[in-house]
Each structure stands twice: as structure tokens, then as C-alpha cells.
C-alpha positions in Angstrom: 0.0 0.0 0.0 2.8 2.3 0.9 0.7 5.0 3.2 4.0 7.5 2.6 2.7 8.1 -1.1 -1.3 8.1 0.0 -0.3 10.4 2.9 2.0 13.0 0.8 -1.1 12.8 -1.7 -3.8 13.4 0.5 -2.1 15.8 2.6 -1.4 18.0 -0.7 -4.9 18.4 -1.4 -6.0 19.1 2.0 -3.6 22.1 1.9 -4.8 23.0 -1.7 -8.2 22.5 -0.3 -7.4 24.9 3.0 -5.6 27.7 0.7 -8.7 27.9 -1.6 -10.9 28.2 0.8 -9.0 30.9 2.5 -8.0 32.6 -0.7 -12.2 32.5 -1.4 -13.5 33.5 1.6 -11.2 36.8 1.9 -12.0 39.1 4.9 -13.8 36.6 6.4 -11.2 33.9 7.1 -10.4 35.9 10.0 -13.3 34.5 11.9 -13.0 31.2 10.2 -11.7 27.8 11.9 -11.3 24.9 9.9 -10.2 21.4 12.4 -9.5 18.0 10.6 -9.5 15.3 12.9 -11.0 11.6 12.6 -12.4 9.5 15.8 -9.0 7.1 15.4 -5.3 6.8 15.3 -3.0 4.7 13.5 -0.7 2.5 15.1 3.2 3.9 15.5 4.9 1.3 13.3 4.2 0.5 9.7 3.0 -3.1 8.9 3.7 -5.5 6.7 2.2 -3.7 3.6 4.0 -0.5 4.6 0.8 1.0 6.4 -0.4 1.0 9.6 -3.3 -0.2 11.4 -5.9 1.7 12.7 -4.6 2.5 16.3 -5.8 4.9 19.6 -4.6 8.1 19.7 -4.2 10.3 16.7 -3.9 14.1 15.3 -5.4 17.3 14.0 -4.8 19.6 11.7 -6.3 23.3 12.6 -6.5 26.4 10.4 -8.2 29.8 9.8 -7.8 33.4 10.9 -9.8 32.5 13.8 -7.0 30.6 15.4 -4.0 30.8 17.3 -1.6 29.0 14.8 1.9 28.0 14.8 1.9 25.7 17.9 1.6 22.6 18.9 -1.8 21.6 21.2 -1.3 18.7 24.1 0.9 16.6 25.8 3.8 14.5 24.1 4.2 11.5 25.2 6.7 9.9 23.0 7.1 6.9 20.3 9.5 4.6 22.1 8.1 1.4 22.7 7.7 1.9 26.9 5.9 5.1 26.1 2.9 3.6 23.3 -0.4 2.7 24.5 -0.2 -1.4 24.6 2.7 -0.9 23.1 1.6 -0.3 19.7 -0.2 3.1 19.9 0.3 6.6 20.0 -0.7 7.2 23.6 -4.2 9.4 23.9 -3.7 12.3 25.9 -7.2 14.2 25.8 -10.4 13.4 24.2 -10.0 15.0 20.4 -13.4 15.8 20.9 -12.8 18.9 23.6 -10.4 20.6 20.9 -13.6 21.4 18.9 -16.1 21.7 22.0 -13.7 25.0 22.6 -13.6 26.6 19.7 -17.6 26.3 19.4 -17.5 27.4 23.1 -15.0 30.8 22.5 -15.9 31.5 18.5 -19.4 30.4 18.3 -20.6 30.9 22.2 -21.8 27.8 22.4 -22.6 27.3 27.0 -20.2 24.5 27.9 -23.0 22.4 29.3 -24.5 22.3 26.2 -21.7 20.7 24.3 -20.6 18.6 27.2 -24.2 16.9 26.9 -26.2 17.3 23.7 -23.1 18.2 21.4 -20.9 15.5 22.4 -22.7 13.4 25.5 -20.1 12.9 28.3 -17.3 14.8 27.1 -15.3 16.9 29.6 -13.8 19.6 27.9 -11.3 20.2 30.5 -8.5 23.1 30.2 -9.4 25.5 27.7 -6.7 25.0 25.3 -6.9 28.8 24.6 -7.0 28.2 20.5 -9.4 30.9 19.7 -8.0 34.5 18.9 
């Protein structure tokens, strides 16, 4: 499968996809926030096939004027082998939920109790993660 080649690809049109729509939008990508994020993460090492299987913790991608950029959000926890969850996984450190609960919270003003129950039910958003401009 090779998931370097289907990564570099995807990844290319994401960012053409991102610039577009910031190049489209104009004035208003200021109070834009675009988060890409999926429900699962990939496993740290590459199988046999020269993918990787679908694991626990993961990543996101944030853009948009609305955000504070050039950083990176949560806690580290490492990739050697004493570090991975089960020793196969990227180690979770926060519900990837709670990254968008705040930025509907502080951009939208979404109440907290709202998205901690109807938005996403039992989701603790915890720290504020202070993305939001």
C-alpha cells in the first residue's frame, strides 16, 4: 500500500483545499476555523504492507484566521516502545473531541454544558486549550 505516497497525496490536497478556501473567503477567514480530525489513530509502526493499522490516539490539523496557529496543542508522550499505549499506539492524551467543543465554546458561544451533553454526550472539555484568537 505504501501510506507514505497516499499520505504526501492526500495531505497535498488538504492544503490546496485549506488555501482555496481561504483565498475564497477573503476578509472573512479571520473569523473562520477549519479542524481536521478523525475518531481514530494509526498504530506507530508501519505493517507489513507498509501501512499501519488503525490504532488509539491520533492528530489534527487546525486552520483559519480565527486561530491561534503555529503551535503545537497537548501533551507529548513519545514513540519509544515503553511510552505507546499497549505498546503499539500513540498514547491518547485528551479526548479529540474537547479541541472542537472549545472553539464552538469561544468563536461560536456555544454554553459548555450544552456541548458537554447534547453536542458531544459525556465529554469533559477540561482546560481550555486557549485556540481561539
Amino acid at each position: 500500500m505504501n501510506q507514505q505516497i497516499g499520505l504526501r497525496r492526500a495531505l497535498g490536497r488538504l492544503s490546496d483545499t485549506i488555501l482555496t478556501l481561504r483565498a475564497g473567503l477573503g476578509p472573512v477567514w479571520d473569523k473562520t476555523a477549519v479542524l481536521c480530525l478523525t475518531e481514530f489513530g494509526r498504530t506507530a509502526a508501519e505493517n507489513g504492507t507498509k501501512g499501519t493499522d488503525h490504532g488509539t490516539g491520533g492528530a489534527m490539523i487546525y486552520a483559519g484566521g480565527a486561530l491561534r496557529g503555529k503551535r503545537i496543542l497537548g501533551d507529548w508522550p513519545g514513540l519509544a516502545e515503553a511510552d505507546l499505549y499497549n505498546r503499539r499506539d500513540l498514547l491518547p492524551t485528551r479526548d479529540i473531541r474537547a479541541y472542537p467543543a472549545w472553539v464552538m465554546h469561544d468563536l461560536l458561544g456555544i454554553q459548555k454544558r450544552a456541548i458537554e451533553t447534547a453536542i458531544f454526550p459525556g465529554l469533559d472539555m477540561g482546560a481550555n486549550p486557549g485556540m481561539v484568537v
